[in-house]
NUMAR-609110 format. One record per residue: residue number from 0; residue in three letters; chain; x, y, z of N, C-alpha, C in turn. Coordinates in steps of 0.2 Angstrom, whole numbers, plus 2048, in hexadecimal, padded with zeros to 3 digits. Example, Ala and Ser with C-alpha at 12.3 -4.5 7.8 and 13.67 -1.06 7.14 Angstrom:
% residues 2
tise:lumvex:dolum:n.px:n.py:n.pz:ca.px:ca.py:ca.pz:c.px:c.py:c.pz
0:ALA:A:842:7E4:827:83E:7EA:827:842:7F0:827
1:SER:A:840:7F5:823:844:7FB:824:840:800:827
% end
This chain:
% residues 276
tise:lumvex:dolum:n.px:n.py:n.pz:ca.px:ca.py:ca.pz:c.px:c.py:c.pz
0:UNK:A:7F2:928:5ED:7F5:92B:5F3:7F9:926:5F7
1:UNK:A:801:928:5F8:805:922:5FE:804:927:602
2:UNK:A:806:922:609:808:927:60E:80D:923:612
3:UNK:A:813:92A:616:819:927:615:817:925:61E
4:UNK:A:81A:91E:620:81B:91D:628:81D:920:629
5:UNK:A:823:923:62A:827:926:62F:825:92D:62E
6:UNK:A:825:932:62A:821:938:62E:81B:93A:62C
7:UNK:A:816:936:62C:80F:937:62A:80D:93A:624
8:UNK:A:813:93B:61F:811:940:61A:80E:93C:616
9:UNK:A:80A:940:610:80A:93C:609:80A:93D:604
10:UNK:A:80B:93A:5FD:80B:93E:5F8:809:93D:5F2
11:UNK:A:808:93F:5EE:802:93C:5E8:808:93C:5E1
12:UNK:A:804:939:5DC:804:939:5D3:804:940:5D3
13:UNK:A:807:943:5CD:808:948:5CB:802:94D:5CA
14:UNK:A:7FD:946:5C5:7F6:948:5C3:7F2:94B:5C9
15:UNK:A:7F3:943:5CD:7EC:945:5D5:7EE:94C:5D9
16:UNK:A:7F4:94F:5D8:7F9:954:5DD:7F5:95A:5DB
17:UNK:A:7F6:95A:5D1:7F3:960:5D0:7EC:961:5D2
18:UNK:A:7E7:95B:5D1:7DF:95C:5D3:7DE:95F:5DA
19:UNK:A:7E3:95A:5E0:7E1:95C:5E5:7E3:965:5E7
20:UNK:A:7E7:968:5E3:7EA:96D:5E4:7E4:974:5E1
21:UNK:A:7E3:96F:5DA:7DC:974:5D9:7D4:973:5DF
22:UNK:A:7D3:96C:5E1:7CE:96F:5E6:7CF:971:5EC
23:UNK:A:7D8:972:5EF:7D8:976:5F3:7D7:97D:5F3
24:UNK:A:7D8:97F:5ED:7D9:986:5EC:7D1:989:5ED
25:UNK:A:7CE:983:5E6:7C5:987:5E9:7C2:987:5EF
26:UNK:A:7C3:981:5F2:7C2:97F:5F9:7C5:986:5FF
27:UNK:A:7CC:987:5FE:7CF:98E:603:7CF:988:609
28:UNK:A:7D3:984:608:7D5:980:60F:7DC:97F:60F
29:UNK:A:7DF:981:60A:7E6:982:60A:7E9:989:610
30:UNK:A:7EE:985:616:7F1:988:619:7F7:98C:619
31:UNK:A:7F8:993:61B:7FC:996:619:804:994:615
32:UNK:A:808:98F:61A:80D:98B:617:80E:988:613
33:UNK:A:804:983:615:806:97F:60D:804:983:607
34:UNK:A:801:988:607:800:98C:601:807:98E:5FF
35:UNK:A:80D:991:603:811:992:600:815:98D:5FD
36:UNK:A:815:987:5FF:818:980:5FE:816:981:5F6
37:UNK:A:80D:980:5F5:80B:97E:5F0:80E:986:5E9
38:UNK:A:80E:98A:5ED:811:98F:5E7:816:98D:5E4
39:UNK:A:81B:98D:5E9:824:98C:5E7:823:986:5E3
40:UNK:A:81C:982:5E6:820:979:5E0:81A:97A:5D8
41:UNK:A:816:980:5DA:812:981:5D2:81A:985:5D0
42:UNK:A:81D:98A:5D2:822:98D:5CF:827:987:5CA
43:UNK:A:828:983:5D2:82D:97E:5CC:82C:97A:5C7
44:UNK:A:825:978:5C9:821:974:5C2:822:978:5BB
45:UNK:A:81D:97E:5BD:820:982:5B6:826:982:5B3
46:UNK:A:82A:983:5B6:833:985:5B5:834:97D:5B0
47:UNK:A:833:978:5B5:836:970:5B3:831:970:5AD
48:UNK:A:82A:971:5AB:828:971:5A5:82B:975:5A0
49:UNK:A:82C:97B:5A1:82E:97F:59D:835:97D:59B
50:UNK:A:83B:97B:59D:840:97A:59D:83F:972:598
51:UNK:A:839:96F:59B:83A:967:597:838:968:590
52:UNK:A:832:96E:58D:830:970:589:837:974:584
53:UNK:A:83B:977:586:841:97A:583:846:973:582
54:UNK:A:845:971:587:84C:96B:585:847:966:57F
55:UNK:A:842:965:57D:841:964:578:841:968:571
56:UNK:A:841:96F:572:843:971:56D:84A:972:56B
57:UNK:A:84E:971:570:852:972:570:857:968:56A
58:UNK:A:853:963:56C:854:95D:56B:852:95C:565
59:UNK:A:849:95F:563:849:95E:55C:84B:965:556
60:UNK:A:84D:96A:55A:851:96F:558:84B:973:553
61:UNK:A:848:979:551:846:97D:54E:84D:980:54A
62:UNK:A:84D:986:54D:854:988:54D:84F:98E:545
63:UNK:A:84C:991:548:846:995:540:84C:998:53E
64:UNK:A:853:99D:541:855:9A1:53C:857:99F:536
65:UNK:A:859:997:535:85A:993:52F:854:994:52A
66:UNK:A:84F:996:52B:849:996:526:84A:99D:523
67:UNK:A:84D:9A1:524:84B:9A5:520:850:9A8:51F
68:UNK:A:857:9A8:521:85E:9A8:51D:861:9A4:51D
69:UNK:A:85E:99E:519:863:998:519:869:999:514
70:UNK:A:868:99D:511:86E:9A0:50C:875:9A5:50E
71:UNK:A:875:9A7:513:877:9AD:516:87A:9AD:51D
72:UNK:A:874:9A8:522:878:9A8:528:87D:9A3:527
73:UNK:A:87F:99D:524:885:999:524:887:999:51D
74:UNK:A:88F:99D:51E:892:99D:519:896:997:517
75:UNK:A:898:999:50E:89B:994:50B:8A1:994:50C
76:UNK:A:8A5:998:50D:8AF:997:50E:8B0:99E:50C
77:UNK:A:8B7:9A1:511:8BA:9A8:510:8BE:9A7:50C
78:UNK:A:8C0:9AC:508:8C6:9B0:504:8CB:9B1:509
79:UNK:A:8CE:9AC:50D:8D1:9B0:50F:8D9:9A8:512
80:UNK:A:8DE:9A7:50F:8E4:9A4:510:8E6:9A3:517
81:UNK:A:8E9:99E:518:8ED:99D:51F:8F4:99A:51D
82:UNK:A:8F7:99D:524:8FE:99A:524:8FF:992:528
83:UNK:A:8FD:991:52D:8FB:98D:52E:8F5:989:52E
84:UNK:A:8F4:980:533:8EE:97D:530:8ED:97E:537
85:UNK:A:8E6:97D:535:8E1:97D:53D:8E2:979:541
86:UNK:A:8E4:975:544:8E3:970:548:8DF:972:54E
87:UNK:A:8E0:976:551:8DC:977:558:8D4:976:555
88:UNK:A:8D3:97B:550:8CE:97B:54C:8CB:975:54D
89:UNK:A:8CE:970:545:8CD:96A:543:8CA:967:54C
90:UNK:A:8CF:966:550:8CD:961:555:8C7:965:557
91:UNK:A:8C4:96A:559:8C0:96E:55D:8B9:96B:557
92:UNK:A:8BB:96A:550:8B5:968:54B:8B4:960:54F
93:UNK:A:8BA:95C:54D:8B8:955:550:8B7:954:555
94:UNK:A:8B6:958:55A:8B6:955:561:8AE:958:561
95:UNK:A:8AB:95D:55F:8A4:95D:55F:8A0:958:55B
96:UNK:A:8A2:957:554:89F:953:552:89D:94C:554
97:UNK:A:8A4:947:559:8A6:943:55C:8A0:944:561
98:UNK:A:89F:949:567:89B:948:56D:894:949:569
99:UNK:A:892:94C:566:88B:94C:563:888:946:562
100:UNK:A:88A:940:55E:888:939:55E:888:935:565
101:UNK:A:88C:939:56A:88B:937:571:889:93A:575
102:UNK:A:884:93E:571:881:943:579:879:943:577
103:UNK:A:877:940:573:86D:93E:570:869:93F:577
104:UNK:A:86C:93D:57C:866:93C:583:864:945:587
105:UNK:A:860:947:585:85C:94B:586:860:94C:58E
106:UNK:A:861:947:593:865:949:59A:86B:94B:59B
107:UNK:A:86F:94B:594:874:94D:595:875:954:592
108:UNK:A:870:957:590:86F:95F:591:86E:962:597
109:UNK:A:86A:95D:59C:867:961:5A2:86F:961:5A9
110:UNK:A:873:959:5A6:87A:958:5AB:880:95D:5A7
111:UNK:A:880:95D:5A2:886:962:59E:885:969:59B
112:UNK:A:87E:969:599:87D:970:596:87C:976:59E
113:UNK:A:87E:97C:59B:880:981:59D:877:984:5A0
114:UNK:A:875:983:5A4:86E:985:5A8:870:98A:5AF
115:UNK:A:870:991:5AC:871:997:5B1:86B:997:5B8
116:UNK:A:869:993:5B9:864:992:5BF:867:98D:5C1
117:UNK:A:868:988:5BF:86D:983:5C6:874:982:5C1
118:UNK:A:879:988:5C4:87F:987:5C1:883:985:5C1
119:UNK:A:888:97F:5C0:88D:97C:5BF:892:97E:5BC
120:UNK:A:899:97F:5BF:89F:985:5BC:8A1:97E:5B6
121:UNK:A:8A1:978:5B7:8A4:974:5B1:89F:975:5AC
122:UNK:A:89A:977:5AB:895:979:5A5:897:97D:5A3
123:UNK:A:89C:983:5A2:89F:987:59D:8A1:986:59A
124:UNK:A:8A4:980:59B:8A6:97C:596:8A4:976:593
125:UNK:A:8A2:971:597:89D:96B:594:897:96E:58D
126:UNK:A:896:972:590:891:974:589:892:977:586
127:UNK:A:898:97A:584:899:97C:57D:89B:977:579
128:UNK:A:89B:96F:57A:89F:96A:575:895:965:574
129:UNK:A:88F:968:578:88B:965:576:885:968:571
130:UNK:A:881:966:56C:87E:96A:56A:877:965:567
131:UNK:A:873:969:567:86C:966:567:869:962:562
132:UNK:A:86B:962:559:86A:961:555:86F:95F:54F
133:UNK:A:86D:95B:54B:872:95C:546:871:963:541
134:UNK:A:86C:968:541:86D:96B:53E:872:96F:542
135:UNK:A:871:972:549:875:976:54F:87B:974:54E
136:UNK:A:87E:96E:54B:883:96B:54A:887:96D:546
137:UNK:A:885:96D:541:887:970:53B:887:976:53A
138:UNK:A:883:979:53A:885:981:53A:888:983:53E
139:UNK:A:88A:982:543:88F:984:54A:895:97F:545
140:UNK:A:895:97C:541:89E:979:540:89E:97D:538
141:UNK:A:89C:97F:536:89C:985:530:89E:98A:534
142:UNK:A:89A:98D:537:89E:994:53B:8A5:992:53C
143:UNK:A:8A5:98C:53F:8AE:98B:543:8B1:98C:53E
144:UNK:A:8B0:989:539:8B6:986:534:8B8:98B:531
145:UNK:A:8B2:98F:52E:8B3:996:529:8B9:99C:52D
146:UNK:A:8B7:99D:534:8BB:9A2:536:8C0:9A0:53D
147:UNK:A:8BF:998:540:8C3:998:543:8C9:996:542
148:UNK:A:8CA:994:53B:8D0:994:537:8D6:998:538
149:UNK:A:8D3:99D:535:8D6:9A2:536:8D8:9A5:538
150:UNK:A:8D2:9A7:53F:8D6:9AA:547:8DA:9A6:54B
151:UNK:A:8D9:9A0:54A:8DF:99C:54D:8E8:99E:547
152:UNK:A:8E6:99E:543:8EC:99F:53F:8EF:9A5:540
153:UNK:A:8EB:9AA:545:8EC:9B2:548:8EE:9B1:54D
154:UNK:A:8EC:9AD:54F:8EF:9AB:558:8F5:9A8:559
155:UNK:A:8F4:9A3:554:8F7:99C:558:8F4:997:55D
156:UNK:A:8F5:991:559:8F1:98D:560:8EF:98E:568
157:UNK:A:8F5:98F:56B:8F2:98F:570:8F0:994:573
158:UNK:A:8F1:99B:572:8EC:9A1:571:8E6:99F:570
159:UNK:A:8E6:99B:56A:8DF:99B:567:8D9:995:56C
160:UNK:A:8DD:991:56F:8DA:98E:572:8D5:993:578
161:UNK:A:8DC:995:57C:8D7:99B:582:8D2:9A1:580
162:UNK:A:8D4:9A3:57A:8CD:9A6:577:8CA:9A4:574
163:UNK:A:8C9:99F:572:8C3:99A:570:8BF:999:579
164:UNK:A:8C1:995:57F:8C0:996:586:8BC:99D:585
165:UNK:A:8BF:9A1:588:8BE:9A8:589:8BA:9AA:586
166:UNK:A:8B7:9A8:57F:8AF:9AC:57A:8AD:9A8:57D
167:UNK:A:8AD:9A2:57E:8A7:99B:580:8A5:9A0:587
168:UNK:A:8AA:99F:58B:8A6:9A0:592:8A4:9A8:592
169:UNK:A:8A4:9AD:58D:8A3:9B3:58E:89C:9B4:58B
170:UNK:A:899:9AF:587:895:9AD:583:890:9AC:58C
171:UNK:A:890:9A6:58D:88C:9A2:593:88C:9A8:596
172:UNK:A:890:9AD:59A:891:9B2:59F:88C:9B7:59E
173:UNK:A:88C:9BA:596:885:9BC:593:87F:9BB:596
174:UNK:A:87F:9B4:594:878:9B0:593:876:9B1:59A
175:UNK:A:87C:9AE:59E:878:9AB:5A7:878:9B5:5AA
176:UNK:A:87A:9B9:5A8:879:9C2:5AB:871:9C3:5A8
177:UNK:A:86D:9C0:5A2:866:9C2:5A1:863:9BD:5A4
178:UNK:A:864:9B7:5A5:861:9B1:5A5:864:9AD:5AB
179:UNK:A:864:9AF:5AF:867:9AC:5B4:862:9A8:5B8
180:UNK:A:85C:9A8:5B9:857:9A4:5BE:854:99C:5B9
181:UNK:A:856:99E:5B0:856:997:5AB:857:992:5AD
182:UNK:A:854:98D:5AC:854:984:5AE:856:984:5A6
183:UNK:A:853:987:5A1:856:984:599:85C:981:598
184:UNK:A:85F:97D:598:867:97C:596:869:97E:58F
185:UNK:A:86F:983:591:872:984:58B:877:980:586
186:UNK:A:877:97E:580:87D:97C:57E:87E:97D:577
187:UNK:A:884:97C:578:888:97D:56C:88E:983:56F
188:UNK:A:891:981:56A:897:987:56A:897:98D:568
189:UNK:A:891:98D:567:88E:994:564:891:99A:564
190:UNK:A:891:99A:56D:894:9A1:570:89B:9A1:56C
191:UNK:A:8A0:99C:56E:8A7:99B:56D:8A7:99F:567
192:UNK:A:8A3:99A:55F:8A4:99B:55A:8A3:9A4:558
193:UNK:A:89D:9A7:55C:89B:9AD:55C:8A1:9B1:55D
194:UNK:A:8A5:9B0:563:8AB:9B2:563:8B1:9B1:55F
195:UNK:A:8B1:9AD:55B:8B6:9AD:556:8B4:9B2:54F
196:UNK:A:8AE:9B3:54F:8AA:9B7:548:8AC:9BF:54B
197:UNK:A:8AD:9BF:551:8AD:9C7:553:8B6:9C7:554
198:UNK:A:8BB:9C3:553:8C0:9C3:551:8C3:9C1:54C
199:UNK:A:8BF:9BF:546:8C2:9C1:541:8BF:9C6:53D
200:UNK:A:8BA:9CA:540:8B5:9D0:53F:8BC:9D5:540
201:UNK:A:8C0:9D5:545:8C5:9D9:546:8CB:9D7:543
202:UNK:A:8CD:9D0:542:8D4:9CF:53F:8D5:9D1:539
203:UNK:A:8CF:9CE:534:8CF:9CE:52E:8C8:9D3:52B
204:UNK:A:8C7:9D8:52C:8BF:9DC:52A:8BE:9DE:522
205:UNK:A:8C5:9DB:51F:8C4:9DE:517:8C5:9D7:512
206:UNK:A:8C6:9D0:516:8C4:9CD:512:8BD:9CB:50E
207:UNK:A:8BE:9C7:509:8B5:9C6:508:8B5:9BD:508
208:UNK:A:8AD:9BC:508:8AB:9B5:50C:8A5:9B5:506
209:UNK:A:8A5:9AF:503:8A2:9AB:4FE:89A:9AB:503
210:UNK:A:894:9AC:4FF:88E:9A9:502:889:9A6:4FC
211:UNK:A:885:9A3:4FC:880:99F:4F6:87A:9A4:4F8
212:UNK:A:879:9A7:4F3:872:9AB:4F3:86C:9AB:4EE
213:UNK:A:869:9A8:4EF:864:9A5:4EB:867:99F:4E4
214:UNK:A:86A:99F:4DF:86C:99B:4DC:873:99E:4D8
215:UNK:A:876:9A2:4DE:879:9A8:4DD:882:9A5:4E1
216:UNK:A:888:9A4:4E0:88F:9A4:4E6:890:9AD:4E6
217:UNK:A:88F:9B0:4E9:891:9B7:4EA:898:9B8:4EE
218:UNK:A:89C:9BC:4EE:8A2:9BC:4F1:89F:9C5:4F5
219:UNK:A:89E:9C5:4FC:89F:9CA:4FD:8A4:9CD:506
220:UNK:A:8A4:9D5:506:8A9:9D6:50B:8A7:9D1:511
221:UNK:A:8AB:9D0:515:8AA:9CB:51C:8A6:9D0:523
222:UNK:A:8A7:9D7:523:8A5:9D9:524:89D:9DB:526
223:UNK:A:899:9DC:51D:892:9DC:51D:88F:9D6:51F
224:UNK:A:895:9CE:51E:891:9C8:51F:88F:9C9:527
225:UNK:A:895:9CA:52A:894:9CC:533:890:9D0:533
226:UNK:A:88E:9D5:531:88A:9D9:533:883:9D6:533
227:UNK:A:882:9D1:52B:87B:9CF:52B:87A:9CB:533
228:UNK:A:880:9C6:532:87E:9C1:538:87F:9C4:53F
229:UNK:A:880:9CC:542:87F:9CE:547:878:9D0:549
230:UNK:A:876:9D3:541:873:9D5:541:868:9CF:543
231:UNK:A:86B:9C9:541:866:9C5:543:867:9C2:54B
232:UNK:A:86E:9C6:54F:86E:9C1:554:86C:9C8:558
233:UNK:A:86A:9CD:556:868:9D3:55A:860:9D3:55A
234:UNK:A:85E:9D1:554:856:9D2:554:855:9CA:557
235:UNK:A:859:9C6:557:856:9BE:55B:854:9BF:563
236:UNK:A:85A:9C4:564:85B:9C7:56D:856:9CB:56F
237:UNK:A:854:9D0:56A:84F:9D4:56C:847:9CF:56B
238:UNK:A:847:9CB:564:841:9CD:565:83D:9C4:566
239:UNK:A:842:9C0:567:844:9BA:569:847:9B7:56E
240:UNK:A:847:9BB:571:849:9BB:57D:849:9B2:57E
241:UNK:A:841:9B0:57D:840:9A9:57E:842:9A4:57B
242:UNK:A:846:9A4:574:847:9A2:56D:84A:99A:572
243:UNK:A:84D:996:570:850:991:56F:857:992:56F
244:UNK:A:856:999:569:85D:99A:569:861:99E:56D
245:UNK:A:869:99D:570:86C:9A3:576:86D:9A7:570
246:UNK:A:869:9AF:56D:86A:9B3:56B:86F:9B6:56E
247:UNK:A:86F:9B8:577:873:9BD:57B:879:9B9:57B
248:UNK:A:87B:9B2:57A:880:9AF:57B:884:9B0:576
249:UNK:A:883:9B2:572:884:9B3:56A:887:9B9:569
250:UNK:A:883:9BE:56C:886:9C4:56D:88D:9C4:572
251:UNK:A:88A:9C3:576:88F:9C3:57B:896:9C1:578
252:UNK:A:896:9BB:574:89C:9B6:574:89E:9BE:570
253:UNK:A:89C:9BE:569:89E:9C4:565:8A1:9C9:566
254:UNK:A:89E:9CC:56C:8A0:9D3:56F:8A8:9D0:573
255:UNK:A:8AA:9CB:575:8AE:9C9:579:8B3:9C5:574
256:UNK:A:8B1:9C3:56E:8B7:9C2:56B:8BA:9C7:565
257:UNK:A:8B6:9CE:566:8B8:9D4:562:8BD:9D6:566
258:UNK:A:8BB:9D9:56D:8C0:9DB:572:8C7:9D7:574
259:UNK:A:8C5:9D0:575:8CD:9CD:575:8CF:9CE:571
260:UNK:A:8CC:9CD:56A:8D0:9CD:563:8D3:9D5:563
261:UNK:A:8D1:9D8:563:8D4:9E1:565:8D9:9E1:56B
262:UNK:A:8D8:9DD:570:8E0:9DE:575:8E2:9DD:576
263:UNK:A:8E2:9D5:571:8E8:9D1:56F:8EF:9D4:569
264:UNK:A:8EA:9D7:567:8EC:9DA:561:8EF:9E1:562
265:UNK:A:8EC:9E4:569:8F0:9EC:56A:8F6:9E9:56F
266:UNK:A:8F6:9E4:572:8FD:9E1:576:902:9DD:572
267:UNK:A:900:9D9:56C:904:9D7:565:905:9D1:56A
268:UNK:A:8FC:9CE:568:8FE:9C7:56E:8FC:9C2:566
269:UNK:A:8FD:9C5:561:8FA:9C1:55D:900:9BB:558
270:UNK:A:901:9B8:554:905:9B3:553:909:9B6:54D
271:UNK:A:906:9B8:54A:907:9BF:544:908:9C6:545
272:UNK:A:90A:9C8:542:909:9D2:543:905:9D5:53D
273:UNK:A:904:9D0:538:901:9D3:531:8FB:9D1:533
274:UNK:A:8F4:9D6:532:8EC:9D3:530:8EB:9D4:527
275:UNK:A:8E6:9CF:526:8E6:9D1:51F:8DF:9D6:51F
% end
């Protein structure tokens, strides 16, 4: 126990705080103020535990939907040509893989990742270039590559930049409308990516995408593929609320990169006139 000069207060170790907390309670010598003092700071302990317990999962990554579709949720490459080369794309690839060997410190989730209980408007962006693992890594740079390709080649670059923005933070917007009192930090381009799967869900709905299924290359519609993978991030959302992973962000980004992709496309904001 210190005790401070100047205003007589004092304060203990983490450990001795909790003991003295539990024999006040049996005791009932706690005063009405400090009993509410002592709620609100048991509330934040919880939170700061529970958030340091996520950011560890988030650090050594689970990530279980890998276990039982690892064949199916990350595709091998689309059937589907471009006219142009990706570069926004491309850089959008290198610039995540770039910050990931520079982001390892478990604190620069809590400074840059997306936390809807202490909000920072530059986190709508800083977290979508951070991601928790090298597997989280890699899946999220499969998704880009297979379909951001080619919604940028629908776009046009710099189109395609602001709707890449636009999924990202419509993704987050999601997440923080369910979860808005969360200490977890959010991060990965997920949402982003999520919104480019929901525009070329609409750009391109008839071509087919190559997957590995069991010892099997199968060519099937793009369509049923999307469907599998919506269909995992509906039951992650329902039945996986607390997951690790932003199921809602997921949707969310989805659902808002369908709809841009439809009013770009009903104003002929698109770089092309032809979809295949």
């Amino acid at each position: 126990m210190r005790k401070c000069g100047g205003c007589e207060g004092i304060w203990l170790p983490q450990g001795e705080l909790l003991k003295f907390l539990d024999a006040a309670r049996v005791g009932k010598i706690i005063e009405p103020d400090v009993k509410a003092a002592i709620k609100e700071w048991s509330k934040a302990h919880k939170e700061n535990e529970q958030a340091k317990k996520q950011n560890e999962i988030l650090r050594v990554g689970t990530f279980s939907r890998f276990r039982y579709w690892p064949f199916i949720i990350i595709p091998l490459y689309d059937n589907n040509p471009r006219i142009r080369k990706p570069w926004v794309t491309t850089t959008f690839l290198l610039f995540n893989i770039f910050l990931f060997f520079f982001s390892r410190d478990a604190e620069i989730f809590n400074r840059l990742g997306f936390i809807p209980g202490n909000l920072q408007h530059s986190s709508f962006i800083t977290s979508m270039f951070l991601h928790g693992n090298l597997l989280h890594l890699i899946s999220n740079l499969f998704f880009l590559w297979t379909f951001g390709d080619n919604v940028e080649d629908m776009l046009g670059p710099t189109k395609y930049i602001f709707y890449y923005f636009a999924c990202g933070i419509s993704a987050l917007l999601a997440h923080f409308i369910l979860f808005s009192n969360s200490m977890v930090p959010v991060v990965g381009a997920s949402g982003a990516i999520a919104g480019l799967i929901g525009g070329y869900l609409y750009f391109f709905p008839r071509v087919t995408i190559k997957i590995w299924l069991g010892t099997a290359i199968l060519d099937i519609p793009v369509w049923i593929y999307i469907g599998l993978w919506l269909f995992t991030q509906v039951m992650g959302a329902v039945f996986k609320s607390h997951s690790a992973i932003a199921f809602a962000a997921h949707l969310g980004g989805f659902i808002a990169g369908y709809i841009i992709a439809w009013a770009l496309k009903l104003f002929k904001k698109t770089a092309h006139p032809t979809m295949n």
